[in-house]
Steps between C-alpha positions, in 0.01 A plus 500: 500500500184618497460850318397818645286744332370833528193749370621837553219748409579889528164629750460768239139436396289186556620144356433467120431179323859496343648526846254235656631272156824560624410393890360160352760399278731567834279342752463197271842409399559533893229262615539235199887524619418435904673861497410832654339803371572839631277841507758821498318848476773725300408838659843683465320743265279594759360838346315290273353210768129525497323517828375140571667369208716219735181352660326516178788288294508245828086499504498436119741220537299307780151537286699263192650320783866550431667491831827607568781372770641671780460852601413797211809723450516825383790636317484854690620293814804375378606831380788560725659123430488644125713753606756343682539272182555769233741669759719159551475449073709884526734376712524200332561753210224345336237804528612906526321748578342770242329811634416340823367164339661218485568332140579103456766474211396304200741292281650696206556172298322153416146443591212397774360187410263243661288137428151627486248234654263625271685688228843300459786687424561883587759727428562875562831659379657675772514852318082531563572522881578789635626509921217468665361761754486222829419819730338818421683784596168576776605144647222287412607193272407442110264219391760338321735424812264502787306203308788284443658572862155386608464181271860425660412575829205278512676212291253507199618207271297648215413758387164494315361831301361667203692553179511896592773485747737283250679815470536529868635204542865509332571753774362305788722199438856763521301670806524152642819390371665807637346415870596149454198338508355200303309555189104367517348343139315765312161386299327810359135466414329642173300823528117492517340707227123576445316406201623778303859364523619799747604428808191437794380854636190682599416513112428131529236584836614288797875454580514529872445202705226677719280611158472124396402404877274810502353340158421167664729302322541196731905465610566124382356572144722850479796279665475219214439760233850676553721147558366497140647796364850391428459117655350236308508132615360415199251601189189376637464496848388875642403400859760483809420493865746682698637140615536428121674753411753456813506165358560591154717841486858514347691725366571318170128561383480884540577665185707813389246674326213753611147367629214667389197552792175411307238592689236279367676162591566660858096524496484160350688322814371701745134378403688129445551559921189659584276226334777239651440615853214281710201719525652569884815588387349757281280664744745499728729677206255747433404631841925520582450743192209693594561581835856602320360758300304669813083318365311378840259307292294219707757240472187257510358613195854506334581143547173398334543703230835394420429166356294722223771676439819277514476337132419836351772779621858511437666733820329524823499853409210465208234386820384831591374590160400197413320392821466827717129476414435263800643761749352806334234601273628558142310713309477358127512721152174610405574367138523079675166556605287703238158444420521205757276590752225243451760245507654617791164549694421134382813364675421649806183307481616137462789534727276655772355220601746234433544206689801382592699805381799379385689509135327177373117664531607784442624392163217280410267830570683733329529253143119437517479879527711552185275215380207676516614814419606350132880613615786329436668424904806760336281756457265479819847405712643793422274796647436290772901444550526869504252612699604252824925559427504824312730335230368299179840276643502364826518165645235253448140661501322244694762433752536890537120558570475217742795612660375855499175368644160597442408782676845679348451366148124602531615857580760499245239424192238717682769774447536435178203419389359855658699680251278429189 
């Protein structure tokens, strides 16, 4: 039978990176299986839900392409069927009722055990449960039996999760065995900590979703990076297509123990994609993330620049700084371009009246120039670089000027050399 999985975020804040780890290790065992994977929004605790948060979890889901069967659910709506369950577990004497909730009895003796899929063997001795409150006494149901009510109502096979809710789960397996329902397979995933071995938070800079698509991290690279933490198919390979890791995914390769997130190798595959992309695909990339983040920059000029720019940025994000000089004037530290006002003036000169202006003339001019002035091309390159681009790093002078064009690059050093 084909299992039936679940990702059942709480809409209390926007999706973080461990939850989204979570989502994929679901939605892959599902697809490698030919099974189904379920979205459930559990909103009982609904003083906490965050305005937009639903939309936001579902929106951040689409963007690494993890799509989800059948209709969203939300825990708030099946409210009322919780109730009728913890009143029939009273009758069936079960439950009782304590100060208007309703407790599930726990076993006094022996112990709660289960196979781990990815932790073998656990056991919890029956004196560390206490009853469990099923409904609080203001009628709405706990976490700990609305979530297992669910998982039975919706047939879920298996029940995927992070190593924080091992504790939970001795109690969901007698919520369920008191309803009469089948037990699912439990795997629980390792935590993700940041580099200082504490577990991922705003210490560590981005942890939501939304912050690393804000940052112009591109979603295939950021989808790869976290099959890896926890999932290895083996020591040497580090990229996986989506359809490879479909193709791949088990169970029996995720490990127990905590994954660390290190940014630096999530910066090293996302520029592994970037420069991967055809120079269309990367255009096309950028200007999705542009128009994202509210810039109405001539998309013209933006898909010329970006072959300048692919094999040199990391994120989407670093384009602006690095290339927002073609779009606006940037104006450079005084320090890049002391004392070189002859120099500067001298440019102007040769590329005035070049002929064709493009990046191979305007090279060949601009070397003579250092020629003649008895400069090394560093040290002539670099005023020049930050008079036109404002930045003594940019993308490739020549290709930047003759993009730029001459009457703007004229105006630029004209600028600059005015100022000495």
């Amino acid at each position: 039978m084909p299992p039936v999985v679940r990702f059942a975020p709480s809409p209390t804040g926007f999706l973080h990176i461990g939850g989204v780890h979570t989502a994929l290790f679901n939605w892959l065992y599902a697809r490698h299986e030919g099974g189904e994977f379920r979205l459930r929004i559990e909103n009982t605790d609904t003083s906490r839900e965050v305005a937009e948060a639903s939309e936001q979890i579902m929106e951040s889901l689409r963007w690494l392409g993890l799509d989800w069967d059948g209709e969203v659910t939300y825990q708030l709506d099946r409210m009322e069927r919780c109730k009728e369950e913890a009143e029939r577990l009273v009758a069936e004497g079960k439950a009782y009722e304590d100060e208007g909730a309703i407790r599930i009895r726990m076993p006094d003796e022996g112990s709660t055990s289960w196979e781990d899929l990815v932790r073998g063997h656990i056991e919890v001795p029956s004196e560390k449960l206490e009853d469990l409150v099923a409904v609080r006494a203001d009628g709405r149901p706990t976490y700990n039996f609305a979530s297992p009510v669910e998982d039975w109502l919706d047939g879920i096979t298996h029940v995927i999760r992070g190593e924080d809710h091992i504790s939970n789960t001795p109690k969901q397996i007698r919520v369920l065995e008191a309803l009469g329902a089948p037990l699912p397979e439990y795997a629980h995933l390792g935590n993700i900590y940041g580099p200082d071995g504490k577990k991922l938070s705003k210490r560590h800079g981005a942890v939501s979703v939304e912050e690393f698509r804000t940052a112009g991290y591109y979603a295939p690279a950021l989808l790869n990076y976290l099959a890896l933490l926890g999932w290895s198919y083996d020591d040497r390979t580090e990229i996986f297509s989506r359809d490879d890791l479909v193709r791949l995914f088990t169970l029996e390769r995720v490990g127990a123990s905590p994954a660390v997130f290190d940014y630096d190798k999530l910066n090293h595959l996302n520029g592994l994609y970037l420069r991967a992309l055809s120079p269309e695909e990367y255009a096309d990339a950028l200007l999705a993330w542009l128009r994202e983040q509210g810039y109405e920059w001539d998309e013209g000029l933006v898909k010329k620049a970006a072959p300048l720019v692919q094999e040199k940025i990391g994120t989407l994000g670093e384009f602006p700084a690095f290339a927002g000089f073609f779009f606006d004037r940037v104006a450079p530290d005084p320090a890049l371009l002391d004392g070189s006002g002859p120099l500067l003036a001298e440019a102007r000169s040769v590329l005035a009246d070049l002929e064709p202006f493009d990046s191979e003339r305007v090279e060949g001019s601009l070397r003579e120039l250092a020629e003649r002035q008895g400069l090394k091309p560093r040290q002539a390159f670099q005023p020049i670089r930050a008079a036109v681009t404002g930045s003594k790093i940019s993308p490739g002078l020549f290709e930047s000027i003759e993009l730029l064009g001459r009457e703007e690059t004229l105006a630029r050093l004209d600028a600059a050399a005015g100022g000495f």
